[in-house]
N, C-alpha and C positions, 0 to 999 in steps of 0.2 A: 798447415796449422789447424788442429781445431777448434771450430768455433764455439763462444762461450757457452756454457748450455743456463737455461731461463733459472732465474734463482727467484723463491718469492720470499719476502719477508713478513715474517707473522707476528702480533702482539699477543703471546698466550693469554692475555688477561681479558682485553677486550672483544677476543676472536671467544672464549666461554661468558664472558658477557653477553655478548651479542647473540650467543646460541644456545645459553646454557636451558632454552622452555624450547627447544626445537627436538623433535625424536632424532635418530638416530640414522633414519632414512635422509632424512632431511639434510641433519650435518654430512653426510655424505654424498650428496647431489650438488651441496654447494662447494664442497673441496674441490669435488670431481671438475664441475663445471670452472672451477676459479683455477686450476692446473690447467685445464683445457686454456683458458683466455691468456694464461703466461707463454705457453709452446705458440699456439696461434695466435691471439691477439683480441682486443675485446670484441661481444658479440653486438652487433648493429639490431637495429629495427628486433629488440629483444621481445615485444607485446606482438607481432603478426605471427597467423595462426604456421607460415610456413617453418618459420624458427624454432618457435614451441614443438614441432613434429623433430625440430632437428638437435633442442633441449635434452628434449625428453630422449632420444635418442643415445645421445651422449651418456644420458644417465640410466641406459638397459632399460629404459618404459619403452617397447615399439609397438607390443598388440593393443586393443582394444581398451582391455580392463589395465594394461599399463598407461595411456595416455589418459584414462580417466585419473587413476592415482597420480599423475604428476600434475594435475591440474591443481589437484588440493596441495601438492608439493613446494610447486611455484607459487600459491596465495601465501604459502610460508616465507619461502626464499628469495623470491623476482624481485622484492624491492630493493634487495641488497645488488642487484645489477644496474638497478634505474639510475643509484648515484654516480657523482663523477668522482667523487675522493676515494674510493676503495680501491 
């Protein structure tokens, strides 16, 4: 039998609420990262710098000038991780 595969359920009104002053980069670091936490499961100890390498990662930032850019990414996006209701 196989097993169910991760289903997420979205409010299109509040999900363009929520994002509709965020670019483009943005909204899609956070989709990426929020499919990533459905297949695997939510990300822990999400503010240490080892996670952030592994973030940003997730989201194709891995040189240099990529983990700067996700820095400004996540001052966008991180606190949509911090809460527990999402």
């Amino acid at each position: 039998m196989k097993e169910e595969e991760p289903f997420v359920e979205c409010d299109a009104y509040e999900f363009l609420i929520d994002t509709i002053q965020w670019t483009t980069e943005e909204v899609g670091a956070y989709f990426r990262l929020r499919m990533h936490e459905c297949v695997a499961g939510k990300f822990t100890d999400i503010n240490s710098p080892e996670t952030q390498v592994i973030l940003a990662g997730l989201c194709k930032y891995r040189d240099s000038d990529g983990l700067r850019k996700w820095e400004t990414i996540w001052n966008t996006i991180g606190y949509k991780f911090e809460r527990e209701e999402y």
